[in-house]
Biopython code that builds the backbone (N, CA, C, O; Angstrom):
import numpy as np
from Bio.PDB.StructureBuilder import StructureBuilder

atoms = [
    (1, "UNK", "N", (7.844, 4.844, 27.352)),
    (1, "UNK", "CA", (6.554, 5.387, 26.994)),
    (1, "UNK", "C", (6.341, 6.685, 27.758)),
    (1, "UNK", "O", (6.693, 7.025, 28.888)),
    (2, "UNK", "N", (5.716, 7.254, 26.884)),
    (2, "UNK", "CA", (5.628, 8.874, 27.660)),
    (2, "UNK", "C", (4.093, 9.533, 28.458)),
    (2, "UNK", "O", (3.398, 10.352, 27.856)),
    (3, "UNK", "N", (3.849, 9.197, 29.399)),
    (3, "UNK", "CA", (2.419, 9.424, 29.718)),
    (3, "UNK", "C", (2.091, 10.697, 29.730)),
    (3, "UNK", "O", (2.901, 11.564, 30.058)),
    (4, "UNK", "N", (0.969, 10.932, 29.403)),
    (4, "UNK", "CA", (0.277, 11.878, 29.626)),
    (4, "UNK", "C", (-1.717, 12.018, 30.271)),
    (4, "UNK", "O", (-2.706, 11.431, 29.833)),
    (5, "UNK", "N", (-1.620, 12.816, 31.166)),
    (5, "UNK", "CA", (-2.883, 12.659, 31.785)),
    (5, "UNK", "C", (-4.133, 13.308, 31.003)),
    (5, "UNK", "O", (-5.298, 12.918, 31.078)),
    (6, "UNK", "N", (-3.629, 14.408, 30.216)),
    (6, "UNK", "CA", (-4.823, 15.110, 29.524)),
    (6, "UNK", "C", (-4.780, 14.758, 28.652)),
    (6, "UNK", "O", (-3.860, 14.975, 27.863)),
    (7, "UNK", "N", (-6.134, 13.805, 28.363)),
    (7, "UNK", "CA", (-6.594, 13.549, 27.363)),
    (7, "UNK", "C", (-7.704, 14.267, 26.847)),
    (7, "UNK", "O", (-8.237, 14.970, 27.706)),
    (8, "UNK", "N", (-8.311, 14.325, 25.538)),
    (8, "UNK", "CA", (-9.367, 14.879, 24.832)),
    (8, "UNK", "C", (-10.303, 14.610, 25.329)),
    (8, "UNK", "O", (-10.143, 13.740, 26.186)),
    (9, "UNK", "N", (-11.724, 15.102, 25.159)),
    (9, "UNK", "CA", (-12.950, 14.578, 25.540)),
    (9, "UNK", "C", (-13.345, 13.770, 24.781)),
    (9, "UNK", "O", (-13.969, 12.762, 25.112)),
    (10, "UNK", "N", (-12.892, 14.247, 23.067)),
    (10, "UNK", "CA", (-13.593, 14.001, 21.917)),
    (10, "UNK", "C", (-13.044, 12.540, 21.935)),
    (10, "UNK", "O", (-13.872, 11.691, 22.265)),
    (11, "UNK", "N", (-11.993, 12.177, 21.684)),
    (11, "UNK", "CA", (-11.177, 11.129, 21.651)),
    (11, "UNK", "C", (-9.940, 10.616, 22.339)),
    (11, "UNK", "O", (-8.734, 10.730, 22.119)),
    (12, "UNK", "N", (-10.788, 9.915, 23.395)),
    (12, "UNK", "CA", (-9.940, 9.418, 24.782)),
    (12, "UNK", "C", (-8.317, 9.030, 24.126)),
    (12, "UNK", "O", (-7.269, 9.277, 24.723)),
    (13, "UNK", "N", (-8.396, 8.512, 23.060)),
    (13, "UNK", "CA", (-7.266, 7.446, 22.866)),
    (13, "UNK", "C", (-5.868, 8.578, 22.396)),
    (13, "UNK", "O", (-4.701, 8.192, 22.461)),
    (14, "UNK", "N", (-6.183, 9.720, 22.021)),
    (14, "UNK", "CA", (-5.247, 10.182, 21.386)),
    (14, "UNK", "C", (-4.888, 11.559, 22.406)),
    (14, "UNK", "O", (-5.835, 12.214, 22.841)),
    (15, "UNK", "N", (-3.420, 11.957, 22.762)),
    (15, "UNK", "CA", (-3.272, 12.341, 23.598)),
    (15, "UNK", "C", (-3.643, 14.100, 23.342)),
    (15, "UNK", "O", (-3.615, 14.541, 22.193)),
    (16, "UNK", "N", (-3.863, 14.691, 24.108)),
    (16, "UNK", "CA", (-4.361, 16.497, 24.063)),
    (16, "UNK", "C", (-3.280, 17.262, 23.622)),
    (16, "UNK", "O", (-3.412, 18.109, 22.739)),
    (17, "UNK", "N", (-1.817, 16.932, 24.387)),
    (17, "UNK", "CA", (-0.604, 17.841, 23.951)),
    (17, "UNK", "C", (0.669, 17.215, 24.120)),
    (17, "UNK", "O", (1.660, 17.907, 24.353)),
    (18, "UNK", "N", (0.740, 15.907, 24.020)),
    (18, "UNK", "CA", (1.658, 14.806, 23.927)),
    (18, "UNK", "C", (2.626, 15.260, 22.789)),
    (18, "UNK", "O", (3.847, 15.111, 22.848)),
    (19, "UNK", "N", (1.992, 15.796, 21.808)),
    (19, "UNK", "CA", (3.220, 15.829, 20.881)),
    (19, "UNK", "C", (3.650, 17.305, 20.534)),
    (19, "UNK", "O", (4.326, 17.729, 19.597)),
    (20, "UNK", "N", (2.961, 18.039, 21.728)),
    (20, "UNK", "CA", (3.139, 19.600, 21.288)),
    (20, "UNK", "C", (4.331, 19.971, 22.280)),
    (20, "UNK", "O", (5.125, 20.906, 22.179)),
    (21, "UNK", "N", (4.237, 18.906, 23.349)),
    (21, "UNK", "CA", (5.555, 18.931, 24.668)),
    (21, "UNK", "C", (6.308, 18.204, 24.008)),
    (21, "UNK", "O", (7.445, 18.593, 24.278)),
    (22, "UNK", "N", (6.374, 17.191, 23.142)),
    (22, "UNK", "CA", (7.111, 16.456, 22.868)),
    (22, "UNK", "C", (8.289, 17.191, 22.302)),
    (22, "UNK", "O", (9.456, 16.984, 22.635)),
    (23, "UNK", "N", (7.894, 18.045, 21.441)),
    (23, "UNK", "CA", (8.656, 18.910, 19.938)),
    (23, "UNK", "C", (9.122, 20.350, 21.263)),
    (23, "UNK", "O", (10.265, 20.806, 21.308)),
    (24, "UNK", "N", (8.731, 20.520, 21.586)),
    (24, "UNK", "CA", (9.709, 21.343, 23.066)),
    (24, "UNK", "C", (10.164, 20.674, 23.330)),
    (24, "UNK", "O", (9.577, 20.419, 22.278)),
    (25, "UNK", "N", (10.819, 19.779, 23.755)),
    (25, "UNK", "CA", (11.178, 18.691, 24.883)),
    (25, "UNK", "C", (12.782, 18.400, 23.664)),
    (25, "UNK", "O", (13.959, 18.294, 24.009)),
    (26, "UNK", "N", (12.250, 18.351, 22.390)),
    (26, "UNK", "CA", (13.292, 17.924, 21.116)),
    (26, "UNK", "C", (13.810, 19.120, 21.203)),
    (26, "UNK", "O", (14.919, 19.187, 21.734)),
    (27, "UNK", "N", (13.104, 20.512, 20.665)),
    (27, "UNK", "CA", (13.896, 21.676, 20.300)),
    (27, "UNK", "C", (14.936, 22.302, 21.582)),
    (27, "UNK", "O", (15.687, 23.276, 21.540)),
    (28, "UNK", "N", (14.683, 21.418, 22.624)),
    (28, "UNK", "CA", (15.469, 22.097, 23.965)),
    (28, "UNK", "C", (16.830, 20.703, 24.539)),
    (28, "UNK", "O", (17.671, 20.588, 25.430)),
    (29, "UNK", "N", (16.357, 19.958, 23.456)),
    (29, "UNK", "CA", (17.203, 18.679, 23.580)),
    (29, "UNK", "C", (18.755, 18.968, 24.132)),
    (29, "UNK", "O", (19.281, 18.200, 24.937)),
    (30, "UNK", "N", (19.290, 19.907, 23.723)),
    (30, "UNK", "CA", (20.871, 20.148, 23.767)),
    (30, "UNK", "C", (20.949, 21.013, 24.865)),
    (30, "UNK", "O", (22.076, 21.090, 25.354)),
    (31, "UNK", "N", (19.868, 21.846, 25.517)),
    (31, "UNK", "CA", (19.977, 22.434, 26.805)),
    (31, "UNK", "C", (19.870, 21.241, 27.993)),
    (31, "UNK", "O", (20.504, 21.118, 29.041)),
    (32, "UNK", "N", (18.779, 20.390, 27.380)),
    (32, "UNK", "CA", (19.323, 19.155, 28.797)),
    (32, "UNK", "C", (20.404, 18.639, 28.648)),
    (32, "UNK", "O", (21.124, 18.798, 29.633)),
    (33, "UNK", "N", (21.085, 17.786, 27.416)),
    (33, "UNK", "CA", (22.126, 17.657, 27.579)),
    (33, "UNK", "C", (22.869, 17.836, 28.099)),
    (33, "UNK", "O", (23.517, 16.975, 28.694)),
    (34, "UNK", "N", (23.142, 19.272, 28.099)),
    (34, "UNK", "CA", (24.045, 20.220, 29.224)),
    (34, "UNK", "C", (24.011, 19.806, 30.774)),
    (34, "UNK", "O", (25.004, 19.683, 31.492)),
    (35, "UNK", "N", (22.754, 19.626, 31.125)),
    (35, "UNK", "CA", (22.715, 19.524, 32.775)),
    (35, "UNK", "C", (23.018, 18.447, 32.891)),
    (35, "UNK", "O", (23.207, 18.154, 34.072)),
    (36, "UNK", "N", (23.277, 17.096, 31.720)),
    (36, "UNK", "CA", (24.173, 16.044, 32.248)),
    (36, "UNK", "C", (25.349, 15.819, 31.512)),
    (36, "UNK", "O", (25.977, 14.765, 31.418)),
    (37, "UNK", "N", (25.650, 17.204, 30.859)),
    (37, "UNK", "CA", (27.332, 17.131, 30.542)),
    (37, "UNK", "C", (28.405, 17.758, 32.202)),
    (37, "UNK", "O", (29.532, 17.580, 32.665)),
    (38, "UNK", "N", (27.203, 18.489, 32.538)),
    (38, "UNK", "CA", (28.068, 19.326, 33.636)),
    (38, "UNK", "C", (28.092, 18.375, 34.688)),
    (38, "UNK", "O", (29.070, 18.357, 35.436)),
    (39, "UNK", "N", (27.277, 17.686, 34.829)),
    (39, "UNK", "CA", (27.235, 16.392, 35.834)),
    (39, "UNK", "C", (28.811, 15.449, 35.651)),
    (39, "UNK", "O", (29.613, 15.027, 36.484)),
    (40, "UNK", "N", (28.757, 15.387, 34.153)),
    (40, "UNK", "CA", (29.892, 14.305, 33.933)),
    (40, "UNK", "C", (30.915, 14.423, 34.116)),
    (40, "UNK", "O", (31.663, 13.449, 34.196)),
    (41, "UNK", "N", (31.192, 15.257, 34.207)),
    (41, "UNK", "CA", (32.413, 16.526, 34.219)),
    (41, "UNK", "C", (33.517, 16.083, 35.293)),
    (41, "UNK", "O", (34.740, 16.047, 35.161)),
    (42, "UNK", "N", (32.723, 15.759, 36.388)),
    (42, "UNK", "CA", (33.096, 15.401, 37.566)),
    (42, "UNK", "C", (32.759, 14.053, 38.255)),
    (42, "UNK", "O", (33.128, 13.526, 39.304)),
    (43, "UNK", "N", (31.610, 13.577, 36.896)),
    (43, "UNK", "CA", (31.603, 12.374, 37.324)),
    (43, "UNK", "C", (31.918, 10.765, 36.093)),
    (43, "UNK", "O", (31.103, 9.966, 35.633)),
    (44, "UNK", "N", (33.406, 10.855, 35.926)),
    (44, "UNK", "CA", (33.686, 10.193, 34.779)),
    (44, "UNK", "C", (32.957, 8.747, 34.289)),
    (44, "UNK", "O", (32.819, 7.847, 35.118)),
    (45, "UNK", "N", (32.523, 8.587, 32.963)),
    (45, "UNK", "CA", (31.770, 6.881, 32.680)),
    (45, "UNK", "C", (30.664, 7.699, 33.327)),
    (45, "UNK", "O", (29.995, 6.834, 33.891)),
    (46, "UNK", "N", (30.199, 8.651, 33.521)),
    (46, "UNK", "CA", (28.539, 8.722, 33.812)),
    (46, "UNK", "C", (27.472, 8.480, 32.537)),
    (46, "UNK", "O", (27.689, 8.938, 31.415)),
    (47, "UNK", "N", (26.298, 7.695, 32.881)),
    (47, "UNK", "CA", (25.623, 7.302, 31.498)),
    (47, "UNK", "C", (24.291, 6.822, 32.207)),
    (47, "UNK", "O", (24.266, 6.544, 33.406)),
    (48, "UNK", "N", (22.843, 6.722, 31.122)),
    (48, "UNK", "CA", (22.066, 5.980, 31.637)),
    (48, "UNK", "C", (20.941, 6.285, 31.469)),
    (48, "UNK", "O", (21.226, 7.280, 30.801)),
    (49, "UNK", "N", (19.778, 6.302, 31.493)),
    (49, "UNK", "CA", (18.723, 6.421, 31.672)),
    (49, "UNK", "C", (18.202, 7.586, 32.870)),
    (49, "UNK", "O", (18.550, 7.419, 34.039)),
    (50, "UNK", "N", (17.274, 8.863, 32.443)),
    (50, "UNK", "CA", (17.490, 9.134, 33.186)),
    (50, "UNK", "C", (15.403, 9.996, 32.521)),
    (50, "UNK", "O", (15.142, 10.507, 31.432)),
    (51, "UNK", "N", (14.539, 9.801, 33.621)),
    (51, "UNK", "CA", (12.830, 9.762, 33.235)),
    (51, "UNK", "C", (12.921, 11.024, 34.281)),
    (51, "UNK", "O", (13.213, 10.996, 35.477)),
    (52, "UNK", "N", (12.599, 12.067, 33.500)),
    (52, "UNK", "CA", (12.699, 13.712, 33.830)),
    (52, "UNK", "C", (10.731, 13.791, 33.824)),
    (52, "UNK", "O", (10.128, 13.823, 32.752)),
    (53, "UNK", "N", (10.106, 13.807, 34.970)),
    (53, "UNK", "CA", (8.483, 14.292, 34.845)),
    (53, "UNK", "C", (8.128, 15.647, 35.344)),
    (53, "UNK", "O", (8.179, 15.959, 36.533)),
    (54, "UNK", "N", (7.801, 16.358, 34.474)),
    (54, "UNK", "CA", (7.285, 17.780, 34.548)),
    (54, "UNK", "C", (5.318, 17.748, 34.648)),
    (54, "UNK", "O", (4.655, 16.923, 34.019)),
    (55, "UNK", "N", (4.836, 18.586, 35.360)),
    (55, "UNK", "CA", (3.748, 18.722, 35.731)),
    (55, "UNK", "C", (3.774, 20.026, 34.816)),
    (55, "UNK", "O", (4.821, 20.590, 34.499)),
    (56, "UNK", "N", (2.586, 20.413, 34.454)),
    (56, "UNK", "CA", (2.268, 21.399, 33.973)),
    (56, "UNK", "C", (0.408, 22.005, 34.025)),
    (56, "UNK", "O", (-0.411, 21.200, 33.581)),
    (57, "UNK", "N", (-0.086, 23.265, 34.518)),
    (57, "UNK", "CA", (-1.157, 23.286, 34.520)),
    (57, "UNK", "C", (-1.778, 23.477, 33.117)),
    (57, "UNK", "O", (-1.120, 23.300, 32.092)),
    (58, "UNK", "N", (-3.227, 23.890, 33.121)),
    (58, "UNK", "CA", (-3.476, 23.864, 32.240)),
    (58, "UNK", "C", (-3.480, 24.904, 30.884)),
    (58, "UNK", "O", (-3.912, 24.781, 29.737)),
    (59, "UNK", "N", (-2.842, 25.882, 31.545)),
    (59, "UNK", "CA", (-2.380, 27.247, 31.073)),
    (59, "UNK", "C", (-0.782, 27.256, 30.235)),
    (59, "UNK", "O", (-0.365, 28.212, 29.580)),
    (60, "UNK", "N", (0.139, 25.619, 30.504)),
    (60, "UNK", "CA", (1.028, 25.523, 29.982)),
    (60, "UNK", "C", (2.422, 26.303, 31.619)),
    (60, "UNK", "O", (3.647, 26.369, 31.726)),
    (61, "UNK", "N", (1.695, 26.547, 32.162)),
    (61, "UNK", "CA", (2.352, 27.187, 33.309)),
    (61, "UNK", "C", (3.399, 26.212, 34.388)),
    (61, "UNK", "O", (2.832, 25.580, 35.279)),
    (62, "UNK", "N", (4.512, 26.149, 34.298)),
    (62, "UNK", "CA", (4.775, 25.039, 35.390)),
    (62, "UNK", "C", (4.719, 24.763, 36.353)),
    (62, "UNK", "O", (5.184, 25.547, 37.181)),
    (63, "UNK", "N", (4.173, 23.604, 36.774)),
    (63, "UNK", "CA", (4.037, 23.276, 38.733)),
    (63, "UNK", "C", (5.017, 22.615, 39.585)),
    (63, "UNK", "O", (5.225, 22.855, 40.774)),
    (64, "UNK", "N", (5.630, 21.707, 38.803)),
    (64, "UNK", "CA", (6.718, 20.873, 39.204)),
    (64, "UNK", "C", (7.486, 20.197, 38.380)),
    (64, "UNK", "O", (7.088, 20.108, 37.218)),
    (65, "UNK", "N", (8.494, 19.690, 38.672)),
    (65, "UNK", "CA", (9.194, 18.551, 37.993)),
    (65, "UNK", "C", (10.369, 17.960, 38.847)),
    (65, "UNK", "O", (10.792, 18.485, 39.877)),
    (66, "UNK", "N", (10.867, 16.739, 38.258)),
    (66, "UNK", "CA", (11.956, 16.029, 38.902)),
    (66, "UNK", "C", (11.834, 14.679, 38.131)),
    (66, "UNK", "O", (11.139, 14.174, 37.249)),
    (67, "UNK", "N", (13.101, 14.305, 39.105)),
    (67, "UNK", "CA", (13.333, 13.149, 38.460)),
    (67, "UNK", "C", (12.759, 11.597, 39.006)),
    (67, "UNK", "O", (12.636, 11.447, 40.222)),
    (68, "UNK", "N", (12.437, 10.536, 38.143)),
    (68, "UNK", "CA", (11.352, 9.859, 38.688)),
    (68, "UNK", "C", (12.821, 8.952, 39.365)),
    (68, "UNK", "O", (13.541, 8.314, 38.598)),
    (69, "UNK", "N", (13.004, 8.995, 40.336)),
    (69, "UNK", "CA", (14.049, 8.183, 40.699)),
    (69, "UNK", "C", (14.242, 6.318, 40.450)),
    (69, "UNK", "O", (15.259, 5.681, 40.179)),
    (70, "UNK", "N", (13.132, 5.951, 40.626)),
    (70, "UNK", "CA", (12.727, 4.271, 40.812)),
    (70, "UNK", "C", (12.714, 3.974, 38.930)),
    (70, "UNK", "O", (12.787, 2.836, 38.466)),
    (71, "UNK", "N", (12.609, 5.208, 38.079)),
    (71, "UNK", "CA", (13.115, 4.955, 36.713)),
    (71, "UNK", "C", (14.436, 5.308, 36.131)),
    (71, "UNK", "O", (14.608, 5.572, 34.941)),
    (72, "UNK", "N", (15.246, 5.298, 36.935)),
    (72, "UNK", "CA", (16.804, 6.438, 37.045)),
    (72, "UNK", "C", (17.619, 5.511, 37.082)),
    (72, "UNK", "O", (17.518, 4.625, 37.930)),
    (73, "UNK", "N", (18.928, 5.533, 35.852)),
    (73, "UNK", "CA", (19.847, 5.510, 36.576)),
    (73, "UNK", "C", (21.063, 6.269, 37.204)),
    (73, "UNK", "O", (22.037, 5.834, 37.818)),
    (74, "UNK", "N", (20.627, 7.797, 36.787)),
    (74, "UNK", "CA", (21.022, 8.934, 36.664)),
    (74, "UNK", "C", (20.194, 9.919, 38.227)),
    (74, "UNK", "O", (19.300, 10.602, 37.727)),
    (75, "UNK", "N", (20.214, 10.063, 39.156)),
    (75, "UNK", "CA", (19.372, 10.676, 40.071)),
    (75, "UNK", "C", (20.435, 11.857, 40.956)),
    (75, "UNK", "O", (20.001, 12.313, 42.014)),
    (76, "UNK", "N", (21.467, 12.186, 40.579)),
    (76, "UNK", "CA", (21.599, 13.336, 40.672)),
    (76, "UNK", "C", (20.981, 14.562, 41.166)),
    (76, "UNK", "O", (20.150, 15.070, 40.413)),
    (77, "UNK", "N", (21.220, 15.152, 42.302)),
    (77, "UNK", "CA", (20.430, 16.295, 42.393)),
    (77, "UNK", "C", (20.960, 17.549, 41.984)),
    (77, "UNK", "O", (20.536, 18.648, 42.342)),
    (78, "UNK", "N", (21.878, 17.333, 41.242)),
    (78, "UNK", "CA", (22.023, 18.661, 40.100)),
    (78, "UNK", "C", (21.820, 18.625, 39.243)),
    (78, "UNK", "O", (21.625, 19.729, 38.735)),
    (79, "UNK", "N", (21.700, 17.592, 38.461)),
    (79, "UNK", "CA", (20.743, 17.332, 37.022)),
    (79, "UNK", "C", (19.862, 17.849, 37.727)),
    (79, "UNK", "O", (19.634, 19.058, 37.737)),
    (80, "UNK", "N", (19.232, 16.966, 38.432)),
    (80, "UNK", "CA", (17.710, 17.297, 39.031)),
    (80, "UNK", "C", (17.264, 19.051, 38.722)),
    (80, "UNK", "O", (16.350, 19.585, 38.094)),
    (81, "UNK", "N", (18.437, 19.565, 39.526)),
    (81, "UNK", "CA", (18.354, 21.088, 40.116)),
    (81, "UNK", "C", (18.128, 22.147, 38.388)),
    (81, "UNK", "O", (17.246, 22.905, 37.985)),
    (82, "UNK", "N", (19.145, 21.760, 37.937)),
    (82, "UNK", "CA", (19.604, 21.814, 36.380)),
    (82, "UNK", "C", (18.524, 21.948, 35.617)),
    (82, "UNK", "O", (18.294, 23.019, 35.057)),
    (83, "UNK", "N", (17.590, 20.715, 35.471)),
    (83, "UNK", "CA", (16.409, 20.607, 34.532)),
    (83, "UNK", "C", (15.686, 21.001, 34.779)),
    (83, "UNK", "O", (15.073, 21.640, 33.924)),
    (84, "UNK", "N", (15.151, 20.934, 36.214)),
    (84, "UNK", "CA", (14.120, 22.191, 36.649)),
    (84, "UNK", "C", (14.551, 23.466, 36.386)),
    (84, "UNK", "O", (13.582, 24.139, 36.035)),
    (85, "UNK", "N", (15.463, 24.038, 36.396)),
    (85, "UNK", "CA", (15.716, 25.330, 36.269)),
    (85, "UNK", "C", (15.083, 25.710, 34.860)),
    (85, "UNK", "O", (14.166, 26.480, 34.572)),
    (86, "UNK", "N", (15.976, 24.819, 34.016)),
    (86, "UNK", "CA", (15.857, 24.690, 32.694)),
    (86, "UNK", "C", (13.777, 24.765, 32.215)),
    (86, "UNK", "O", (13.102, 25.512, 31.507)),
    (87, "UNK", "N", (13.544, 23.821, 32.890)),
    (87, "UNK", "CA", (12.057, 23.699, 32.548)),
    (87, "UNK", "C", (11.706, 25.080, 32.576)),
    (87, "UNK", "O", (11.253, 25.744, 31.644)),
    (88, "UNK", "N", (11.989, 25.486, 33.868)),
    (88, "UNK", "CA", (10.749, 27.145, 34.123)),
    (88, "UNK", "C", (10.875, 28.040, 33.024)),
    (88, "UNK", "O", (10.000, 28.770, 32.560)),
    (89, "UNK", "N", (12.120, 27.901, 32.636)),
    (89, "UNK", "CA", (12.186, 28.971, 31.589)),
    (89, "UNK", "C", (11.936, 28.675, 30.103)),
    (89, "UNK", "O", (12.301, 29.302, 29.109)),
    (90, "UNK", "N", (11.137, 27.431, 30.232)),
    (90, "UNK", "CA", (10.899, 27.303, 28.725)),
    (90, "UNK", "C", (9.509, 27.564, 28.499)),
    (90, "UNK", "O", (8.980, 27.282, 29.573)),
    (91, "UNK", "N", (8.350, 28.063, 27.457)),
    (91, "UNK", "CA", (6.980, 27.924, 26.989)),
    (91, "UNK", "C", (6.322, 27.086, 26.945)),
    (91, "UNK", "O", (6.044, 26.955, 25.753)),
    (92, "UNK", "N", (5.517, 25.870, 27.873)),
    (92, "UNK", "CA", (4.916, 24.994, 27.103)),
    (92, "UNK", "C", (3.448, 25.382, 26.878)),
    (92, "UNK", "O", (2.864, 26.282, 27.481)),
    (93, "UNK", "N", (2.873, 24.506, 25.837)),
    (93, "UNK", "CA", (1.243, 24.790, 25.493)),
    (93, "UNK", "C", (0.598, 24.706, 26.372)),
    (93, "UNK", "O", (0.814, 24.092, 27.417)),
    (94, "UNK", "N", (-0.393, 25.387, 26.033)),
    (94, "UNK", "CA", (-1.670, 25.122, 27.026)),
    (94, "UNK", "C", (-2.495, 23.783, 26.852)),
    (94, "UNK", "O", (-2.021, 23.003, 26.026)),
    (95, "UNK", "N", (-3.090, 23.582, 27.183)),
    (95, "UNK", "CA", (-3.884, 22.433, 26.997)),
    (95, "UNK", "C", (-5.746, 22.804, 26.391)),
    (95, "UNK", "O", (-6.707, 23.531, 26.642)),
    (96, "UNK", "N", (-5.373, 21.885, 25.623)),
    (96, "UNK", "CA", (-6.539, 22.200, 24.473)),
    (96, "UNK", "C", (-8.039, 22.177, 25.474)),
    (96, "UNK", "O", (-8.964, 22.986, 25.395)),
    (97, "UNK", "N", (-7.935, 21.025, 26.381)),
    (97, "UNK", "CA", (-8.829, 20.655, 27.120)),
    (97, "UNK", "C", (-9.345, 20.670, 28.715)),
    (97, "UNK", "O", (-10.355, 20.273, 29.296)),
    (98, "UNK", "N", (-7.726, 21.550, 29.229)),
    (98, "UNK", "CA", (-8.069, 22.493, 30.396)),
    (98, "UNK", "C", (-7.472, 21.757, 31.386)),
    (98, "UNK", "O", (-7.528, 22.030, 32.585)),
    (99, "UNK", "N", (-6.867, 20.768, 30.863)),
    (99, "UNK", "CA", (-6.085, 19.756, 32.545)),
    (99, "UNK", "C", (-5.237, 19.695, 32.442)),
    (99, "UNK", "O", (-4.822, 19.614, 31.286)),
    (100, "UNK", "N", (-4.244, 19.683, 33.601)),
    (100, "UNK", "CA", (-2.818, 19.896, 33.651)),
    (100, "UNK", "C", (-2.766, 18.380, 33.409)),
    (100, "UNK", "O", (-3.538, 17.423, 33.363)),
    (101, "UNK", "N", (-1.098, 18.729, 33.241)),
    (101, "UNK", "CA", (-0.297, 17.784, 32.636)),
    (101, "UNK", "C", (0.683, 17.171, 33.397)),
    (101, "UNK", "O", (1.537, 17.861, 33.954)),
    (102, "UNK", "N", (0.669, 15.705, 33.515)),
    (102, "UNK", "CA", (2.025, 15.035, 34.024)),
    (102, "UNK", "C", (2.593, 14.439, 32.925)),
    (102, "UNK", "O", (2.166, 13.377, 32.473)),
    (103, "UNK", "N", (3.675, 15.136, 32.386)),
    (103, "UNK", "CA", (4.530, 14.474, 31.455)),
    (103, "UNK", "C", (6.088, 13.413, 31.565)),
    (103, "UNK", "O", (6.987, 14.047, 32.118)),
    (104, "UNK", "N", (6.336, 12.571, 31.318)),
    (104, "UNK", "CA", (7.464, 11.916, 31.608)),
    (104, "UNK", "C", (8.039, 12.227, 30.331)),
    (104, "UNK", "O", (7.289, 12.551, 29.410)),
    (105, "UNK", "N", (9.487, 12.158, 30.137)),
    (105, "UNK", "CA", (10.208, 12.124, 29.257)),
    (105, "UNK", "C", (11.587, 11.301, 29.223)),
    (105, "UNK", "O", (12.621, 11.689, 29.767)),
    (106, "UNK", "N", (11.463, 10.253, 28.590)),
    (106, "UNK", "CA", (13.179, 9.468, 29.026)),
    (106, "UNK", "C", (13.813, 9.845, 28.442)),
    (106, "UNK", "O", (13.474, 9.971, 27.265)),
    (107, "UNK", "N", (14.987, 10.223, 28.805)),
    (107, "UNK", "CA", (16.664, 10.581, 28.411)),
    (107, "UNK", "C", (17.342, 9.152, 28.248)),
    (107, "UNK", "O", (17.090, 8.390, 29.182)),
    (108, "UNK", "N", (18.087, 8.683, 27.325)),
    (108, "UNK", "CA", (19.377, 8.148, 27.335)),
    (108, "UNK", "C", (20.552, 8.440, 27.158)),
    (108, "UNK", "O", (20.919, 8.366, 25.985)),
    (109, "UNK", "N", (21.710, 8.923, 28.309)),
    (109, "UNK", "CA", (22.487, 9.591, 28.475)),
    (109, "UNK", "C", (23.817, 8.969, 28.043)),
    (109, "UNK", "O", (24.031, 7.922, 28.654)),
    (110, "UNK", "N", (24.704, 9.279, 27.233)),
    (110, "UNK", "CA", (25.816, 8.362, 26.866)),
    (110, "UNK", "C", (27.188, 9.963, 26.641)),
    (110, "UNK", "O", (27.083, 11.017, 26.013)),
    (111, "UNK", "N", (28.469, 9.315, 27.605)),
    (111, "UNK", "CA", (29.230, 10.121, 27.198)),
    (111, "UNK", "C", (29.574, 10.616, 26.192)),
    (111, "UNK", "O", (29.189, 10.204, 25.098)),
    (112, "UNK", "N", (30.273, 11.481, 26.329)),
    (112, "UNK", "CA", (30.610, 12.508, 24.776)),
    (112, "UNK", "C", (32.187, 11.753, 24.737)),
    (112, "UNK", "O", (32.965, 11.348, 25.601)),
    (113, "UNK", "N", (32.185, 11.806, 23.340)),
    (113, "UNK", "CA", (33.683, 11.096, 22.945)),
    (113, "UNK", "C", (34.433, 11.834, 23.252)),
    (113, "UNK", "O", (35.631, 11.601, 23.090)),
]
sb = StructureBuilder()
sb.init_structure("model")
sb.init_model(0)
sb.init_chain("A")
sb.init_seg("    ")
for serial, (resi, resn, name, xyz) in enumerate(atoms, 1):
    if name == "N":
        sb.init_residue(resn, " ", resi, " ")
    sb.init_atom(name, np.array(xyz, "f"), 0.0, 1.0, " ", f" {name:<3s}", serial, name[0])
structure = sb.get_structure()
């Protein structure tokens, strides 16, 4: 499940920009990949689960991210290093409703044939 903290005023239940990070998060899908192909590289049978949380203010601006370790089975600190990099340089939305964002996103990581 993918949390998100900013919610609407209008309607608590439905999330503010849950699915506007989401569709970034898809269209950049094959750039994370990467930060755990280069991982594998060197680390053979690497696979797993791996809950990447990005903070974001409310400007869409980034504040942080990493990896939630205690949801990992992947905790790497070059993925780690990797996806953050990766994050800063991507656009996300602003927020409709002015509060930053803690987003989680799970990866399931499975070698390449």
């Amino acid at each position: 499940m993918v949390m998100n903290n900013a919610m609407t005023a209008k309607d608590a239940g439905s999330s503010d920009r849950l699915y506007s990070i989401l569709e970034v998060v898809k269209s950049n899908r094959d750039s994370f990949r990467c930060c755990f192909d280069l991982y594998a590289r060197n680390n053979r049978g690497a696979k797993g689960r791996l809950a990447f949380q990005i903070k974001l203010d409310p400007e869409g601006k980034f504040m942080e991210a990493k990896i939630k370790q205690d949801e990992s089975d992947i905790t790497a600190g070059e993925v780690e290093s990797c996806m953050t990099d990766l994050v800063k340089t991507i656009s996300w939305p602003k927020s409709p409703s002015g509060k930053e964002t803690l987003y989680t996103h799970r990866f399931d990581f499975k070698p390449k044939n």
